[in-house]
VEXDREN-2710 file (C-alpha; in Angstrom, 1 decimal):
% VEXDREN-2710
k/r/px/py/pz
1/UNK/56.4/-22.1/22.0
2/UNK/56.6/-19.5/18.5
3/UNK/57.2/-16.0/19.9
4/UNK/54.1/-13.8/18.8
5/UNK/53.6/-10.6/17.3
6/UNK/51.6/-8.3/19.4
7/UNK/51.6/-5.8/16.6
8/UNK/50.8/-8.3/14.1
9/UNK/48.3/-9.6/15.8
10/UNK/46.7/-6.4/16.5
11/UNK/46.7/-5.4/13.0
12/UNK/45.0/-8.9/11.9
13/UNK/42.4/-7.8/14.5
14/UNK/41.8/-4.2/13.0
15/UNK/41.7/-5.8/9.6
16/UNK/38.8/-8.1/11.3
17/UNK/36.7/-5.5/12.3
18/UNK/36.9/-3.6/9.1
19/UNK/36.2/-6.3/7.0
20/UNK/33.2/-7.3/9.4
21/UNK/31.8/-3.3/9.4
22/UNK/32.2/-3.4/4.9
23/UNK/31.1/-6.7/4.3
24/UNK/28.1/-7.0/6.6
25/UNK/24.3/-5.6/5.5
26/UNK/24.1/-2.2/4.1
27/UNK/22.8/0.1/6.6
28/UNK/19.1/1.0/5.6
29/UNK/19.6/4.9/5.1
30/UNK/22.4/4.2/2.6
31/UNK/19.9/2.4/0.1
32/UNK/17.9/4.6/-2.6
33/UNK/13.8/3.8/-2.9
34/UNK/12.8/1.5/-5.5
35/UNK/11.3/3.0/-8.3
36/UNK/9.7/1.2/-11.2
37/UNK/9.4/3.2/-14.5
38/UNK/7.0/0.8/-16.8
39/UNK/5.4/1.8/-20.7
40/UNK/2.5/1.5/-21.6
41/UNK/0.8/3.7/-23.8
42/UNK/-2.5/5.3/-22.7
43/UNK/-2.8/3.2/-20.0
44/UNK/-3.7/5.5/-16.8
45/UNK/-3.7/3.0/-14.4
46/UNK/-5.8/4.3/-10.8
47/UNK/-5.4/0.7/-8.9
48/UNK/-2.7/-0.8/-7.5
49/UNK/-2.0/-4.4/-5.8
50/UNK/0.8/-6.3/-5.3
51/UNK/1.0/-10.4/-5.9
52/UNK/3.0/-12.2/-2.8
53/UNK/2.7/-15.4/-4.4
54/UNK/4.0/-14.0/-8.0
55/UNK/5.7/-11.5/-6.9
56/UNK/4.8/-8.4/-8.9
57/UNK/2.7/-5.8/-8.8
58/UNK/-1.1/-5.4/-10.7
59/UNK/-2.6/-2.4/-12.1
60/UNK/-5.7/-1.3/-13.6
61/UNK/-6.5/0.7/-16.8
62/UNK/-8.4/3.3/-17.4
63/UNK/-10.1/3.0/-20.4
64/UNK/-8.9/-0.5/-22.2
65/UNK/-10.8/-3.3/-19.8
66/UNK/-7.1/-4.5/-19.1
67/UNK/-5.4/-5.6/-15.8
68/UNK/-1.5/-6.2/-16.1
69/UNK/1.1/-7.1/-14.1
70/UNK/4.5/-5.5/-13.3
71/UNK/7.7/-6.7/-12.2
72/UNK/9.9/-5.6/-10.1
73/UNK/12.2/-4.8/-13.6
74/UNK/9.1/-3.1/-15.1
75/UNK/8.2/-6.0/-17.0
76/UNK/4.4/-5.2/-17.7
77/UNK/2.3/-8.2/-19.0
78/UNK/-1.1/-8.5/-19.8
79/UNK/-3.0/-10.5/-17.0
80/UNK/-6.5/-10.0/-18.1
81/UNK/-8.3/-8.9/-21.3
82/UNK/-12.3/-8.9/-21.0
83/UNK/-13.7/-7.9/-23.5
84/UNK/-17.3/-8.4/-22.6
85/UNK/-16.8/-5.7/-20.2
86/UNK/-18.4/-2.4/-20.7
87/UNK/-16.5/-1.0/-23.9
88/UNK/-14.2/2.1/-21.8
89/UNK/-15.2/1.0/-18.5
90/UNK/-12.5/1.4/-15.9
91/UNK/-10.8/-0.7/-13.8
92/UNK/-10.6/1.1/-10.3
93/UNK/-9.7/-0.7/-7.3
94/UNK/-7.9/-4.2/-6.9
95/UNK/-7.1/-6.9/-4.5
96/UNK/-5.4/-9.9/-4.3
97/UNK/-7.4/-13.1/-2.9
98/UNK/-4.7/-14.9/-1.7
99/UNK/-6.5/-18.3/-0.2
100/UNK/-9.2/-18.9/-3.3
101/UNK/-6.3/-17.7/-5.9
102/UNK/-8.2/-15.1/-7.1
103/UNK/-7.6/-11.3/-8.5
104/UNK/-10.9/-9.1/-7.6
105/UNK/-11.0/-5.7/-9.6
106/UNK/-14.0/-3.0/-9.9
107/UNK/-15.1/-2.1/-12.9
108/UNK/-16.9/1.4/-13.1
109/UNK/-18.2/3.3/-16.1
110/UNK/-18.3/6.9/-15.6
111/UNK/-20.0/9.9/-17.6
112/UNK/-21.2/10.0/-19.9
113/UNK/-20.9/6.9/-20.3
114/UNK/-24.2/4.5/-19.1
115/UNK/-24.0/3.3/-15.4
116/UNK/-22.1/0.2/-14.6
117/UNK/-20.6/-0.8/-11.5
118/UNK/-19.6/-4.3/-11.1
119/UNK/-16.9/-6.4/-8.8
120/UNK/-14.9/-8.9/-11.4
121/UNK/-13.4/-12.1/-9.8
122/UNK/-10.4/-14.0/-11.8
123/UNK/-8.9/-17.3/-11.6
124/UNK/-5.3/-16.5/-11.3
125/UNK/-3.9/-19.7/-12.6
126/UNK/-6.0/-19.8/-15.5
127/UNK/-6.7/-16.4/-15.8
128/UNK/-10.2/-17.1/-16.4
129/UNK/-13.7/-14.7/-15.1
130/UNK/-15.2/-16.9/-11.4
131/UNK/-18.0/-14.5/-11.8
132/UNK/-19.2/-10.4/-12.1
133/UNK/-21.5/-9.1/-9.8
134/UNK/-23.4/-6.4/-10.5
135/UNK/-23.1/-3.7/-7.7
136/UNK/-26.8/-1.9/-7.2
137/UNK/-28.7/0.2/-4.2
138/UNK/-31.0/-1.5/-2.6
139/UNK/-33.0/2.1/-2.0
140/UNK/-36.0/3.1/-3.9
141/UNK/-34.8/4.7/-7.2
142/UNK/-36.8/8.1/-5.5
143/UNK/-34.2/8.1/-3.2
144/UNK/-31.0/7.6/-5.2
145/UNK/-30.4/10.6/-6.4
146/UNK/-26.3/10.1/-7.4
147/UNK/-24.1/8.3/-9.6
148/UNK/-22.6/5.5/-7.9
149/UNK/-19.1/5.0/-8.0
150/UNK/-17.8/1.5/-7.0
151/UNK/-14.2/3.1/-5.5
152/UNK/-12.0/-0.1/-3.9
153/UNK/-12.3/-3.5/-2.6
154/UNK/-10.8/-5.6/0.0
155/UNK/-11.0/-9.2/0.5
156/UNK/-11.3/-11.1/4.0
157/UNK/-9.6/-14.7/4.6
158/UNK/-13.3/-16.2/3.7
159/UNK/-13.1/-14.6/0.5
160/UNK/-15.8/-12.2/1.0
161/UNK/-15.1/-9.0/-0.5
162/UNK/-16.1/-5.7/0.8
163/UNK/-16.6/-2.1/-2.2
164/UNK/-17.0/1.4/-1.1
165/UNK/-19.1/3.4/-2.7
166/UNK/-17.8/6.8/-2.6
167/UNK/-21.0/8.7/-3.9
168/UNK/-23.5/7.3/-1.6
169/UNK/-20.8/6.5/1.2
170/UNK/-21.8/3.0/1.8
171/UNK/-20.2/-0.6/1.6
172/UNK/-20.7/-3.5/-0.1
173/UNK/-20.4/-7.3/0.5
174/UNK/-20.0/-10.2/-2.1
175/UNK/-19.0/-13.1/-1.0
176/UNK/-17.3/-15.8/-2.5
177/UNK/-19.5/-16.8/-4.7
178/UNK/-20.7/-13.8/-5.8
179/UNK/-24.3/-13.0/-4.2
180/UNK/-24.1/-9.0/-3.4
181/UNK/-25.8/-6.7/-1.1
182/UNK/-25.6/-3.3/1.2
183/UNK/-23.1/-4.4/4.1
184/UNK/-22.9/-0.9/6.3
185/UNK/-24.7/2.3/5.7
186/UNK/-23.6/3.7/9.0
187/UNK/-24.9/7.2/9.9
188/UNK/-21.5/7.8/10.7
189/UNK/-20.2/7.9/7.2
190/UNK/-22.6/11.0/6.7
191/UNK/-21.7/13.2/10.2
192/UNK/-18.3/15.0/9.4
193/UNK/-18.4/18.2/7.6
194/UNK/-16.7/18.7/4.4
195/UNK/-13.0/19.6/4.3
196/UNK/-12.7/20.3/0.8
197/UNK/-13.9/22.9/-1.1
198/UNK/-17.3/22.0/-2.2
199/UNK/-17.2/23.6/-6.1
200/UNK/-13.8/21.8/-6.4
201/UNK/-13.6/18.2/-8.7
202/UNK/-14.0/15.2/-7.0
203/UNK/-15.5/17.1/-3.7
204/UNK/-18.4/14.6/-4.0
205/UNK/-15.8/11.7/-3.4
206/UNK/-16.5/10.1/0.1
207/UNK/-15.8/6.6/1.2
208/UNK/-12.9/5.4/-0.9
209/UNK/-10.0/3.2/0.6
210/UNK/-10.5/0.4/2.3
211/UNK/-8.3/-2.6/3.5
212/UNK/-9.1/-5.5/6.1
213/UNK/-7.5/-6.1/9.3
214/UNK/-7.4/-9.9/9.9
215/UNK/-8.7/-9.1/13.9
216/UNK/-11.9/-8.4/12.1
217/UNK/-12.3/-5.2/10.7
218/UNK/-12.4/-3.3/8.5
219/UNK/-10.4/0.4/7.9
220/UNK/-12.2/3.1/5.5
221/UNK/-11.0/6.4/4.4
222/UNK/-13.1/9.2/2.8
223/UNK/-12.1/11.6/0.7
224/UNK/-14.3/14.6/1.4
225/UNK/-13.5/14.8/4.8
226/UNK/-10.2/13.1/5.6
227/UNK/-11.8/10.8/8.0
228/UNK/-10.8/7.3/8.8
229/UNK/-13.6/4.4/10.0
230/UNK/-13.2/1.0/11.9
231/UNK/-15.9/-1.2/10.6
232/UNK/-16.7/-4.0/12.3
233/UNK/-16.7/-6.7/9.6
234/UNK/-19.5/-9.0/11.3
235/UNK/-22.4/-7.1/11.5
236/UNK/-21.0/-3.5/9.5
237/UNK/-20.9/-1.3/12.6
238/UNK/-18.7/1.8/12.1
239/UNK/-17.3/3.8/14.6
240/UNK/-14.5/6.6/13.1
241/UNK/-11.3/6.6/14.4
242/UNK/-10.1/9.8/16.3
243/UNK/-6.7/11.4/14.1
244/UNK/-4.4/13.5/15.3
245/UNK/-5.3/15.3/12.2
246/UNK/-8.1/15.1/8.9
247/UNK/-6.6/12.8/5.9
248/UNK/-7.7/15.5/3.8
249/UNK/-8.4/13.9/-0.3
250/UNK/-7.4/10.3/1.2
251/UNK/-7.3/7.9/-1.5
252/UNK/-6.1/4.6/-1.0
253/UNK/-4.9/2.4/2.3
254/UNK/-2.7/-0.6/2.6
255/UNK/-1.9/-2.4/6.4
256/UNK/1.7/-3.3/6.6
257/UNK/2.6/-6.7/8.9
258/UNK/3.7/-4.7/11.4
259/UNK/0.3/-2.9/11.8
260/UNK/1.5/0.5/10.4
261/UNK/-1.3/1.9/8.1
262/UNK/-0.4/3.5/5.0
263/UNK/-3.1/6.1/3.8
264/UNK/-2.3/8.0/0.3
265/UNK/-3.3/10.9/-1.9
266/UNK/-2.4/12.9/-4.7
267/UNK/-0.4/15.2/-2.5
268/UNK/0.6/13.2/0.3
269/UNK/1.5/9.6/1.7
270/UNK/0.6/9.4/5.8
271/UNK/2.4/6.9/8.3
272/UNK/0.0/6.2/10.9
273/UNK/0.0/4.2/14.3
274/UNK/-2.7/2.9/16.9
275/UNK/-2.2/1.3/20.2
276/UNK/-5.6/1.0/21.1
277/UNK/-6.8/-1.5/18.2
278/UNK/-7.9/1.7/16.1
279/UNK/-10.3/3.8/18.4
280/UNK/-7.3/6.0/18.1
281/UNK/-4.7/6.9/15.6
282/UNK/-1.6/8.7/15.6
283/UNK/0.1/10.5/12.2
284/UNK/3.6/9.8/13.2
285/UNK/5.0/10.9/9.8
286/UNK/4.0/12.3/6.2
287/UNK/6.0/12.6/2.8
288/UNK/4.8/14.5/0.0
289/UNK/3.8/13.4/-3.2
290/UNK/4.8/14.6/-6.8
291/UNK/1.4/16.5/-7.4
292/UNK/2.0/16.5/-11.2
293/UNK/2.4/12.5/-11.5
294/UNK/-1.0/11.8/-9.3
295/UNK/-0.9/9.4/-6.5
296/UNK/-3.1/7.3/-6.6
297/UNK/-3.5/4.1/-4.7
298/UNK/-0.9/2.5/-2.2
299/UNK/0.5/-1.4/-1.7
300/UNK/2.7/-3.2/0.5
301/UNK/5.7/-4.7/-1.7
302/UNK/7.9/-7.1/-0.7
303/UNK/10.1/-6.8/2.9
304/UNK/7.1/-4.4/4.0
305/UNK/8.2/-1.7/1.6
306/UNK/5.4/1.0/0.9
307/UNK/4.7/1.7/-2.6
308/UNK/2.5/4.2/-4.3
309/UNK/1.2/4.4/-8.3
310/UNK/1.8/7.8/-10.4
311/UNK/-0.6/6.6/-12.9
312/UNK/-1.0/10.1/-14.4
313/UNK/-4.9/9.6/-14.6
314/UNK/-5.9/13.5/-14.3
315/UNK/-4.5/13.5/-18.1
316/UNK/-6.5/10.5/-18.8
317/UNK/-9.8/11.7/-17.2
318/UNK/-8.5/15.0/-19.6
319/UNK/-8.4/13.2/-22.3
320/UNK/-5.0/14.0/-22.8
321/UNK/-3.1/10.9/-24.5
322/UNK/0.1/9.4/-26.1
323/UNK/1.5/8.9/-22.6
324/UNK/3.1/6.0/-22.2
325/UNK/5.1/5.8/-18.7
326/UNK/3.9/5.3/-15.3
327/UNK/5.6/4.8/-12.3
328/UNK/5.4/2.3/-9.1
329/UNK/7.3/4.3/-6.8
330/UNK/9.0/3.1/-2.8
331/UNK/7.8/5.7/-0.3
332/UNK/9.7/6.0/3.0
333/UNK/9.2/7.5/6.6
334/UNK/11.7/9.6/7.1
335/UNK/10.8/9.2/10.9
336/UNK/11.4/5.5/10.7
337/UNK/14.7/6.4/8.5
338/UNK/16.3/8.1/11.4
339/UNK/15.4/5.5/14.5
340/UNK/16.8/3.3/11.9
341/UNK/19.8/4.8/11.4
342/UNK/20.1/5.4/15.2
343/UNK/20.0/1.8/15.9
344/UNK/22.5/0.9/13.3
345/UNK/25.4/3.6/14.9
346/UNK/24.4/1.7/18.6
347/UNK/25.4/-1.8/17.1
348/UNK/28.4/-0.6/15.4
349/UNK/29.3/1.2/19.1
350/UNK/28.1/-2.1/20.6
351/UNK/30.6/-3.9/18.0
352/UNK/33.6/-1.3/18.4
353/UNK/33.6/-1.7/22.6
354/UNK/33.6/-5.4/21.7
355/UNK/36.4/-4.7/19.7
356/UNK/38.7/-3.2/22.1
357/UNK/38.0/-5.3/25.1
358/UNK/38.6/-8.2/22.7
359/UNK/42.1/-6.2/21.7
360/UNK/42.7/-5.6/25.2
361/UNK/42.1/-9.1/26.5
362/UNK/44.4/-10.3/23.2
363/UNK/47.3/-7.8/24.2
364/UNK/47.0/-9.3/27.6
365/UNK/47.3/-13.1/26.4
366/UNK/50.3/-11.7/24.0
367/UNK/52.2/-10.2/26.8
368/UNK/51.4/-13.4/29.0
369/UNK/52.7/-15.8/26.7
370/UNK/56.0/-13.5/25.4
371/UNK/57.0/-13.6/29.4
372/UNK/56.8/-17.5/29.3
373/UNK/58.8/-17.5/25.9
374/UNK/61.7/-15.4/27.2
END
């Protein structure tokens, strides 16, 4: 038998492991957020969605009756144009109806501009209207004293879609073919105290984000008070969820698959857990927000990524204009981050120990066989 190198064949081994540690996935913590920079001028987009099927995310406009798509190389193309939609009116919250095919989208006209508040619902193939359905109180007129605002939508797997309406904090339900009506006016909505300052803008702003759980539910936000609400999404029973602290200006929500709800505004992006299917809820991290750009709304991307929209639309509302970049921007816990990066040092201490009882179990076989050769 060929007499063998121990000393080659521990350097072959070393060169093994190396190349095995370099060439193998890029630990998480080493890789910068995604961040999409897209043009287009005056747009002021306040929704946010993202397409699974397409792949690419949807936004709104705020004053040109336009929805558009956005790819992941900032690649914005016109999805809808509808021009028989209130001439300024704005498109607010969106959702993707991923078993009829179909893109829903609010469409609110706001002061001084005549009321309109309406949930659109596109063919995404052919790009063409299903239907618009008006969104109205059922409440004598005597009793509707405020503006209603027709804030975000979410869509359940029977296509039935569900609108807050953040000035009279109450929900909506149209279902899949269109027929609207008051789904929950829980008394709950209207028990929590304000924890904003009543004479600032937007104070009035209650029930705003709101995404569906597939167990059945749904999970609200308001602004006003920074409180979050399980809904049951059979019979529009609310209960609110007990925080370990107030969601103060809450915006938008997004569910990730892993059950992790993402709650977002202007100011700040919250991580938040529950064990107990949402009668409790745990802030397990928060990352601000770059104030000046405007967070919006939030979406889940592709591989579970959280994104949020810098659609700039305090300059719109303004009137300020000749802007013409947004962002779509990857948020991350820096919690998560860290248990991340903890798990990736254990495998490569898993992988080194490997390493050396391999190399010591080599070195034995070497030595074994070099006594047999001499």
């Amino acid at each position: 038998m060929a007499f063998i190198n121990s000393e080659s064949t521990k350097s072959l081994a070393l060169s093994l492991f190396l190349f095995l540690i370099l060439a193998g996935p890029t630990p998480s913590f080493a890789r910068t957020p995604h961040v999409v920079n897209f043009r287009s001028l005056n747009l002021y987009p306040e929704g946010l969605t993202w397409d699974p099927s397409a792949q690419h995310f949807i936004v709104g406009s705020q004053h040109h009756r336009t929805i558009h798509s956005v790819s992941d190389a900032a690649v914005v193309e016109t999805l809808i144009s509808d021009p028989t939609l209130p001439q300024n009116s704005t498109i607010l919250g969106l959702a993707i109806d991923s078993i009829h095919n179909r893109l829903l989208a609010l469409v609110h006209s706001a002061a001084p501009l005549p009321p309109f508040n309406a949930l659109a619902a596109y063919d995404l193939r052919s790009r063409r209207r299903v239907f618009l359905s008006l969104l109205d109180d059922e409440t004598p007129a005597v009793i509707t004293i405020k503006r209603h605002v027709a804030n975000d939508v979410a869509v359940d797997f029977n296509g039935n879609a569900y609108v807050t309406n953040s000035a009279g904090n109450f929900i909506w339900k149209v279902d899949k073919d269109g027929e609207a009506s008051v789904f929950s006016r829980s008394p709950v909505f209207s028990e929590s105290p304000l924890a904003v300052d009543p004479d600032a803008p937007f104070s009035e702003c209650g029930l705003n984000g709101i995404a569906y759980v597939s167990k059945g539910y749904l999970l609200v936000v308001q602004s006003n008070t920074g409180k979050m609400f399980k809904v049951n999404a059979d019979d529009g029973l609310a209960r609110r969820v007990l925080l370990t602290e107030d969601l103060v200006w809450a915006d938008g929500i997004a569910v990730r698959s892993d059950g992790v709800v993402l709650v977002v505004s202007h100011h700040t992006l919250w991580f938040i857990k529950s064990h107990d299917s949402w009668a409790e809820g745990v802030v397990y991290d928060k990352t601000a927000l770059k104030q000046e750009k405007f967070a919006t709304s939030v979406t889940v991307g592709g591989e579970d990524r959280a994104y949020v929209l810098y659609g700039r639309v305090m300059e719109g509302l303004l009137g300020n204009s000749g802007r013409e970049e947004f962002s779509i921007e990857e948020v991350r816990s820096k919690k998560e981050n860290e248990e991340e990066n903890v798990w990736v040092f254990v495998l490569l201490g898993l992988g080194l120990a490997y390493f050396l009882f391999w190399r010591f179990q080599m070195s034995k076989l070497v030595r074994d066989i070099n006594k047999k050769t001499n």
